[in-house]
C-alpha positions as CSV (number, residue, x, y, z in Angstrom):
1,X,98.5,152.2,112.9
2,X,96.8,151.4,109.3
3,X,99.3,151.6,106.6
4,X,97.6,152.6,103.4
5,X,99.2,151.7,99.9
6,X,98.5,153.0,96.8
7,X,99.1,152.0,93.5
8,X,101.2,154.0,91.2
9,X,100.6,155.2,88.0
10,X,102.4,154.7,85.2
11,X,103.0,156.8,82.6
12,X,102.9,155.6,79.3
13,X,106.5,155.4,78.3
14,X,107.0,153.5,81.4
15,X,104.6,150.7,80.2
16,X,106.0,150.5,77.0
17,X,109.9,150.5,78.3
18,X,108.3,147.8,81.4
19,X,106.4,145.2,78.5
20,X,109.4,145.2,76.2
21,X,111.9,144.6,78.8
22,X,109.4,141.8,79.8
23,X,109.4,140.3,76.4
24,X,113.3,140.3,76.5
25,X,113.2,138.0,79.5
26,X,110.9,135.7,78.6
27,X,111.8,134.6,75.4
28,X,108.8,131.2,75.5
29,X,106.1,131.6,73.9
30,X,103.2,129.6,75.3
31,X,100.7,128.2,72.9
32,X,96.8,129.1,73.4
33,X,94.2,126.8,74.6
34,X,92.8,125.6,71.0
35,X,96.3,124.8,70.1
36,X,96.7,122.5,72.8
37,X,93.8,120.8,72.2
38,X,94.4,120.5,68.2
39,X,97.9,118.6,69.3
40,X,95.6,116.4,71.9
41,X,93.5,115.3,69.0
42,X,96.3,114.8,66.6
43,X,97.9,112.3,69.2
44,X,95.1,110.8,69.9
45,X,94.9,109.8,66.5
46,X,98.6,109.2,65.6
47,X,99.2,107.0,69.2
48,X,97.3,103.8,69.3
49,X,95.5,103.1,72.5
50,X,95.9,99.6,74.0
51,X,93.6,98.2,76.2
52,X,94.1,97.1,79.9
53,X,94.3,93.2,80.0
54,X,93.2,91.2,83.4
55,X,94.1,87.6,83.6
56,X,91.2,84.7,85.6
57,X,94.0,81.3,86.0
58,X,94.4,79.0,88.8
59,X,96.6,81.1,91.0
60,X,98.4,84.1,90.6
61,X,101.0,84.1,87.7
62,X,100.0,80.1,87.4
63,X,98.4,78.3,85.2
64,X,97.9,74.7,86.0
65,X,97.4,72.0,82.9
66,X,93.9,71.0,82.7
67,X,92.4,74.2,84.0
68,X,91.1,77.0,82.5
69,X,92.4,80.4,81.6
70,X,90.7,83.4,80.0
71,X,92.4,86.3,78.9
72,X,90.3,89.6,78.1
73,X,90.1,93.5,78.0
74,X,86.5,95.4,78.9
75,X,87.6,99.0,77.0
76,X,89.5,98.0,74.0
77,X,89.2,100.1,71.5
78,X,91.0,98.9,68.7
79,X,89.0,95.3,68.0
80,X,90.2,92.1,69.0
81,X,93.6,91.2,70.0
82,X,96.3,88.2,69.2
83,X,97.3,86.3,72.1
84,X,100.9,84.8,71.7
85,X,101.4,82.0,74.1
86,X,105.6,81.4,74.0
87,X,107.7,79.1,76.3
88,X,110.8,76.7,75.1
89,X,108.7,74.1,73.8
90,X,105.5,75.9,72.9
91,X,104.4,78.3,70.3
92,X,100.8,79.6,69.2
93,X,98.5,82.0,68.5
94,X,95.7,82.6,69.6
95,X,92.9,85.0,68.2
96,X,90.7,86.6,71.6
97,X,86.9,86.7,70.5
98,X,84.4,90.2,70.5
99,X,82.2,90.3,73.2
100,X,80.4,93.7,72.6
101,X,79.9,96.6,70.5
102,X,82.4,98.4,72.7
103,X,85.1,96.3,71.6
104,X,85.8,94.2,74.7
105,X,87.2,91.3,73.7
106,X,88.1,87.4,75.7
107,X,90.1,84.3,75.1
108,X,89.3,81.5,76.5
109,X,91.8,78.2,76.7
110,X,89.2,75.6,77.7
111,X,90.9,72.1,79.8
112,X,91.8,70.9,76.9
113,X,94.1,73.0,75.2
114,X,95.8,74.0,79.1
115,X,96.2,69.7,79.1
116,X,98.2,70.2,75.8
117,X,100.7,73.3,76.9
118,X,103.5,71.4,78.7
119,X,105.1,72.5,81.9
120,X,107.8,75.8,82.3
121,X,107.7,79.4,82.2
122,X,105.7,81.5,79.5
123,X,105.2,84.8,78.2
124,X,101.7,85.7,77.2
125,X,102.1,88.4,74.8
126,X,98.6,91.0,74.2
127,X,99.1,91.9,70.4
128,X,96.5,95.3,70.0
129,X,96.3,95.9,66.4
130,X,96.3,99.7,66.8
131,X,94.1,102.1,65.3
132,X,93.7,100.9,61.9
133,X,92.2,97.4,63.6
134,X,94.7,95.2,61.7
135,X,97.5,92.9,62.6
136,X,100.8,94.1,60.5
137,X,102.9,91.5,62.8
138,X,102.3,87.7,62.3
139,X,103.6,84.8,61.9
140,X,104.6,81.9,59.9
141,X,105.6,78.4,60.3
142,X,107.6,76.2,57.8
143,X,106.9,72.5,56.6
144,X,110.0,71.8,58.9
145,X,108.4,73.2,61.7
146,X,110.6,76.4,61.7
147,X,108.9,79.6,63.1
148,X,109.7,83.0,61.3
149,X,108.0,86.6,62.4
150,X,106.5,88.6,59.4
151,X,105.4,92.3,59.0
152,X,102.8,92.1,56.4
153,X,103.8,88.8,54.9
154,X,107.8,89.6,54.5
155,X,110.3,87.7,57.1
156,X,111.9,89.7,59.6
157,X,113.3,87.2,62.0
158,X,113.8,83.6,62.5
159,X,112.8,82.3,65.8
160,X,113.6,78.5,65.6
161,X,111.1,75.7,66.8
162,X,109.6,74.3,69.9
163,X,111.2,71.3,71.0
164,X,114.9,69.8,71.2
165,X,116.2,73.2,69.4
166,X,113.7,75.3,72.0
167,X,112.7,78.8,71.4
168,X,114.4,81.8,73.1
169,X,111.6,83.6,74.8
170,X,113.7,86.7,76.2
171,X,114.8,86.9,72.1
172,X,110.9,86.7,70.6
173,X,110.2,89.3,73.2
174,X,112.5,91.7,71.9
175,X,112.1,90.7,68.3
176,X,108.1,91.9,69.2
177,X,109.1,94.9,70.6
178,X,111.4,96.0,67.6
179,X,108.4,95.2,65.4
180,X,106.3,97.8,66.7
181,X,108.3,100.3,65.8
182,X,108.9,99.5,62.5
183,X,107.5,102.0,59.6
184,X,104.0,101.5,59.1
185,X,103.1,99.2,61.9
186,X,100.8,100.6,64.9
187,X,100.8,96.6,66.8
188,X,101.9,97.3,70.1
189,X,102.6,94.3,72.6
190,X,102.5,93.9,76.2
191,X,104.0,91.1,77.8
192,X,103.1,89.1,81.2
193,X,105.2,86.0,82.4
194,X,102.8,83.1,83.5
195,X,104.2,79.3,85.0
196,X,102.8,76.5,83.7
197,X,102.2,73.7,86.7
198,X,100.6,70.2,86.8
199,X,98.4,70.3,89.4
200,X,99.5,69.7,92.8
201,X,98.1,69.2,95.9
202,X,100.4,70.0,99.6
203,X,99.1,69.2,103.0
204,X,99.9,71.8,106.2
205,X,100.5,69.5,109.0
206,X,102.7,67.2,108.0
207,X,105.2,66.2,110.5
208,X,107.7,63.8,108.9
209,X,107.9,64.6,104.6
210,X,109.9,61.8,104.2
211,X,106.8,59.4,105.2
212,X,104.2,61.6,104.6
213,X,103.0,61.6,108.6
214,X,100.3,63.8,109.5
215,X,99.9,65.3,113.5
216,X,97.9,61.9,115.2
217,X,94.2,62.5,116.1
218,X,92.0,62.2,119.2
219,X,89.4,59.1,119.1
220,X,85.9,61.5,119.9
221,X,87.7,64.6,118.5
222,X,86.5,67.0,115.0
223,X,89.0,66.1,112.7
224,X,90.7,69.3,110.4
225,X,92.8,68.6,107.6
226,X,94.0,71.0,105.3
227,X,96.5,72.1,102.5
228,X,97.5,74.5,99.7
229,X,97.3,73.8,96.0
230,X,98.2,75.1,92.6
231,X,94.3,74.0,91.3
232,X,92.1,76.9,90.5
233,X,89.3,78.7,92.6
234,X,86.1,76.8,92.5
235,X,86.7,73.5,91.3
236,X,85.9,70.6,93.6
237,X,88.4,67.7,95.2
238,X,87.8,64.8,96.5
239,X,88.5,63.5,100.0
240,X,88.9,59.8,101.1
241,X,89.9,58.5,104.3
242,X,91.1,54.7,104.1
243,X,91.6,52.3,107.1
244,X,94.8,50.7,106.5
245,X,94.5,47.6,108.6
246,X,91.4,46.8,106.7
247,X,92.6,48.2,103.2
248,X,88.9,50.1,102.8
249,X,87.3,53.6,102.3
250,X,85.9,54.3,105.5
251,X,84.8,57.7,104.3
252,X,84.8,59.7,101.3
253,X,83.7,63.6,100.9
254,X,83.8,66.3,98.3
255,X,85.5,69.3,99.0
256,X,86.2,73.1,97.6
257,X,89.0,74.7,96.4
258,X,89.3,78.8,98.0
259,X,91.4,81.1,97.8
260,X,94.8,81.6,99.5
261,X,97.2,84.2,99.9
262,X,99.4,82.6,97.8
263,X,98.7,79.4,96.4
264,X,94.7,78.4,96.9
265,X,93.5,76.3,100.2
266,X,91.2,73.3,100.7
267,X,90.0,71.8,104.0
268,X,88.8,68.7,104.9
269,X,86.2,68.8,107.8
270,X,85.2,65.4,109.9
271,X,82.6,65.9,112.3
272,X,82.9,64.5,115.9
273,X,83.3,61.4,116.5
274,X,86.2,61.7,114.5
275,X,87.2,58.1,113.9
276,X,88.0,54.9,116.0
277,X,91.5,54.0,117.1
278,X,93.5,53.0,113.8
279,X,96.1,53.6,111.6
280,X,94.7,55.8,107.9
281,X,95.3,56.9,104.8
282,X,94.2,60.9,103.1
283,X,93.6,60.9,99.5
284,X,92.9,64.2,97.9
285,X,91.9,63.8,94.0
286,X,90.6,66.2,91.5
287,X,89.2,64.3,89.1
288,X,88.7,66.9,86.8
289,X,92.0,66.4,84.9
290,X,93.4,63.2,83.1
291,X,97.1,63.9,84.4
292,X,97.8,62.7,87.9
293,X,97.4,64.7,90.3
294,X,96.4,62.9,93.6
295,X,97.8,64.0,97.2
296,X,98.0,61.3,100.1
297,X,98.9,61.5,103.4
298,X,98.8,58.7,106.7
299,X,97.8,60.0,109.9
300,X,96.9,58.0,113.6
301,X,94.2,58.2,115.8
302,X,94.7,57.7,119.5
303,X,92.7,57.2,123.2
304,X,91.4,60.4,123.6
305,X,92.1,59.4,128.0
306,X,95.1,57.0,128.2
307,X,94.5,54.3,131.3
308,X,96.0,54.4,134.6
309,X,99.1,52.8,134.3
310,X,100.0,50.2,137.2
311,X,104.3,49.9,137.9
312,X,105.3,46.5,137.1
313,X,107.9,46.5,140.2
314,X,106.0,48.6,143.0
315,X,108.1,50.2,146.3
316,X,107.4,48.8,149.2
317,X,104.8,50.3,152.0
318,X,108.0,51.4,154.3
319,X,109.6,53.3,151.0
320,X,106.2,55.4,151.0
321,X,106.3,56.4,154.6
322,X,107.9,59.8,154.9
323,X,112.0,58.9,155.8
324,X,113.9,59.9,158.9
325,X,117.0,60.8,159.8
326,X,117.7,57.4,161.6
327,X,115.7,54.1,160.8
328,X,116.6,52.1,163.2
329,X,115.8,48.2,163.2
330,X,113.3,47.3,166.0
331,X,115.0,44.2,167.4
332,X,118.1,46.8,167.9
333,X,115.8,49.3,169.8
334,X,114.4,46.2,172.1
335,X,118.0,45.5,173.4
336,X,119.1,48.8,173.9
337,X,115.6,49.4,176.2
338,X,116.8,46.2,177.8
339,X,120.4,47.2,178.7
340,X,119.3,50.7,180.2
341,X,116.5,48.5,182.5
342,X,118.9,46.1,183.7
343,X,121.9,49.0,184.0
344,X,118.7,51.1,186.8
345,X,118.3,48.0,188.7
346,X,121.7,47.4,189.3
347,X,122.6,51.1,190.3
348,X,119.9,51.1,192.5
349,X,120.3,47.5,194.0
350,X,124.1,48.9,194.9
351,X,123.2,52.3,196.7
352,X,120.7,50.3,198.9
């Protein structure tokens, strides 16, 4: 069976009594379409629009002295930002350079300057100057050395100095963030946490840290050596294998840094024959830096077949014959076959 509906009329009192008990429940009035759009554009104007920052250092959340390190933003809006570099016994800023008409912007901190940034953890602070393109917060540092933040030239808070007094980084954080709230300032910072390393170079198969013992290697065999370090993507160690007995290089190689799942990776590759029997050294150097930064290692390299060993004291032939229950000496057995012949003839010499 089809079940037909129709729809009823109304009348039109019962319209007007259904909208105004309608209206009386829903008491919200919602805003048209070009209203919404007129708030949209006000915001867009009022709320300043910070760009997205991506960081290129030697590892993730690392930046190791003597490398590089770029900071920069492909859809910035606003113009070029202020890079503030903070840790206990550093403070500067740094101002990122304009790399289009778009306003992308990049800073660069070449080996030089990273050499100068000692070790510790950092905050690298993005300062966008907001819509208006300028920089309200700044800075300004004493003849003493003392650092004090300024909004527009006036004071607001004194940070201390790098050094034996150090600087509070948790406390300039904070001090930032307060800032961009003030009246009149439309800087808005974003804050990322970096460690600053000297560079460093591990090795995976060590077998005793305390000496620095590498697995041995097989005379005839490839040899594979390999390690982690703190040194960015790219750049190129050197490998050299030293004879110990005879205090010289026997080999020396370049290798390239790639990248790890944590730290980055390097392997050192030696091509069969491997090396004769001996006692050596591993030396992995980048050379790149002036601060030390070498790796070393000692490893052996054995007979690939050890010889047929000979026993100094060897059994003799009788312990190699398979044993029996009785081992009876042979003069015994003679004697006994001598009894039992003389014992017959006897018997038999009787009965006759």
């Amino acid at each position: 069976m089809i079940r037909v509906c129709h729809k009823k009329r109304l009348t039109p009192k019962v319209k007007r009594n259904y909208y105004q008990k309608f209206r009386r429940k829903s008491p919200v009035n919602l805003p048209s379409t070009a209203s919404i759009i007129g708030i949209m554009f006000l915001l867009s104007i009022v709320m300043p629009v910070a760009a997205s920052v991506s960081f290129e250092s030697s590892a993730p959340q690392i930046i190791t002295r003597g490398d590089e390190f770029s900071v920069n933003s492909i859809d910035a809006q606003n113009g070029p930002a202020a890079i503030w570099i903070i840790g206990r016994d550093y403070f500067t800023i740094k101002a990122a350079t304009t790399r289009d008409r778009k306003g992308s912007w990049i800073l660069t901190l070449k080996p030089d300057d990273t050499e100068k940034i000692p070790a510790g953890k950092y905050a690298i602070v993005v300062q966008d100057p907001g819509p208006d393109g300028l920089l309200e917060i700044d800075r300004r540092v004493t003849e003493n050395g003392n650092i004090t933040i300024q909004n527009r030239g006036k004071s607001i808070a004194d940070i201390g100095q790098p050094g034996l007094q150090g600087i509070d980084i948790g406390q300039v954080i904070t001090i930032l963030d307060e800032a961009g709230t003030l009246q009149g300032v439309d800087d808005t910072f974003s804050t990322f946490y970096f460690f600053v390393e000297d560079p460093s170079v591990q090795f995976d198969q060590i077998t005793d840290p305390s000496k620095h013992l590498l697995n041995p290697q097989k005379t005839g065999d490839r040899i594979v050596i390999s390690g982690s370090t703190n040194i960015g993507i790219g750049n190129t160690l050197r490998a050299d294998i030293r004879n110990l007995a005879a205090n010289a290089i026997v080999t020396s190689k370049l290798i390239t840094v790639t990248q790890g799942s944590g730290l980055n990776c390097w392997t050192y590759i030696l091509e069969a024959p491997g090396l004769p029997v001996g006692d050596y050294s591993v030396t992995i150097d980048w050379s790149k830096s002036n601060i030390t930064n070498a790796g070393s290692a000692f490893f052996s390299v054995e007979n690939t077949v050890l010889p047929t060993q000979i026993p100094s004291n060897p059994e003799p032939l009788n312990s190699l014959r398979p044993s029996t229950t009785a081992d009876t000496p042979l003069p015994i057995i003679i004697t006994i076959s001598l009894v039992l012949v003389l014992a017959i003839i006897i018997f038999t010499t009787q009965r006759k």
